[in-house]
Structure formats: structure tokens, C-alpha cells
N, C-alpha and C positions, 0 to 999 in steps of 0.2 A: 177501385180508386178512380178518381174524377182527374181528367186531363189538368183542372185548375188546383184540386188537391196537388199532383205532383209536380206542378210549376212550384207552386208555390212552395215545395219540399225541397225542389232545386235552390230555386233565388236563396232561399236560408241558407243552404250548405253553402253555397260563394260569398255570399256577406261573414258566417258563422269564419270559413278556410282564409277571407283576409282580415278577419278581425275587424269587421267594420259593421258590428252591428249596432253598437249605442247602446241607449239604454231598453230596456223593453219598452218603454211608450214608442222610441224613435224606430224602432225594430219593425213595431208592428205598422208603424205609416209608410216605411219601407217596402213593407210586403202588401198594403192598402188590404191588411184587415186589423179587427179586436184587438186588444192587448190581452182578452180571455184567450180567443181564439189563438195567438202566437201561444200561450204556457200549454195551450193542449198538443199546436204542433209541435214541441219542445218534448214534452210527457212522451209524444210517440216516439222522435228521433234516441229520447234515452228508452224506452220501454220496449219498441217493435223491433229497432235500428240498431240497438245495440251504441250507440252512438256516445261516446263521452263530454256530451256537450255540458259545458259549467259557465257560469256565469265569471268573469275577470274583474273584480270590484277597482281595481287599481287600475285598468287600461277603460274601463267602463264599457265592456263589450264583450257578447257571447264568443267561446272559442272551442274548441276541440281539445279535450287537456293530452289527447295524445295524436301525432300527426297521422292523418288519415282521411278520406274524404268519402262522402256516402253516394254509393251506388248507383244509378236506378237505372235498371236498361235489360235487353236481352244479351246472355249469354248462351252460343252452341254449346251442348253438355257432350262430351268427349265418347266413345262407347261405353268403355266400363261406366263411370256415371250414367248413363241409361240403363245399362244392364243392372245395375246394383238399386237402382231408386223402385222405390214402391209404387205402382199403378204408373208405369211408363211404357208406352210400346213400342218395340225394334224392332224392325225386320231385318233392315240390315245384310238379308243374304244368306241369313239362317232358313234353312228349310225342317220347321220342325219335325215333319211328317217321316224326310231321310232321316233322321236320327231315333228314332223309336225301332228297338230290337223287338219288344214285345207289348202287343197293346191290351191291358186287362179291361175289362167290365166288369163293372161291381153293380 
């Protein structure tokens, strides 16, 4: 992902979280791109993001139909969470070498 891809994945979510997006023509001169381009970034925020974003025909502007706000940044993942995920390395202070009672060769 491209530093201006995630700008512009921000700017949506603070327009989409105060309801000041307009209509999708006004949307996307907001964000100074496409009106294609805005339904693809839309597609991703419901598709990758999980994101409940619906269009408000009555208020005339995109919204979040459930209060919430999206993401993007680093989080430190806790031990167990490292210990438990797939292809992560801890050290941590584990000495795997003192733990080994008996070392086979196959």
C-alpha cells in the first residue's frame, strides 16, 4: 500500500465518521480523485475492512451504519499473540536449547 493509497483511506473514514461526505460526485472532489476510483475505494473499505459503510439517501452522505472507525496504524502484539500467530519470531528470553530433555535425529 502506497502512502497516498492510505491518506486517502484516512480522509474517507473522517468525512464517512462526520457524515460529511455528499454525494459520491462531491465525495470524490473531496478526496481529488475519480468517482470510479471513490466506488473502488468503498468496495475495499466493505470488502478488505470489514467496514459497514452504506450510502444515507435521506442525509445525502456516506456513513458507518454501525459506530466504529477504521484503523490503520501499528499495534505491539502482546506475548501470547506472538506465541499463538503463525510465522512470528520471539525470543523473548526463551532459551530453546535449556528446554530440550532429549534431542532425536531422524
Amino acid at each position: 500500500m502506497t502512502n497516498n493509497y492510505l491518506n486517502t483511506l484516512k480522509r474517507m473514514n473522517g468525512l464517512i465518521r462526520r457524515q460529511a461526505t455528499g454525494s459520491p460526485k462531491e465525495f470524490a472532489r473531496k478526496l481529488d480523485i475519480s468517482e470510479s476510483s471513490l466506488y473502488n475505494y468503498i468496495k475495499k473499505l466493505r470488502e478488505d475492512f470489514n467496514a459497514p459503510v452504506i450510502f444515507d439517501f435521506h442525509r445525502e452522505t456516506y456513513r458507518y451504519e454501525e459506530h466504529g472507525s477504521l484503523v490503520i496504524g501499528f499495534r505491539k502484539l502482546t506475548t501470547e499473540e506472538v506465541m499463538t500467530s503463525s510465522g512470528g519470531y520471539y525470543s523473548g528470553g526463551y532459551n530453546f536449547f535449556e528446554n530440550i530433555s532429549t534431542l532425536q535425529i531422524i
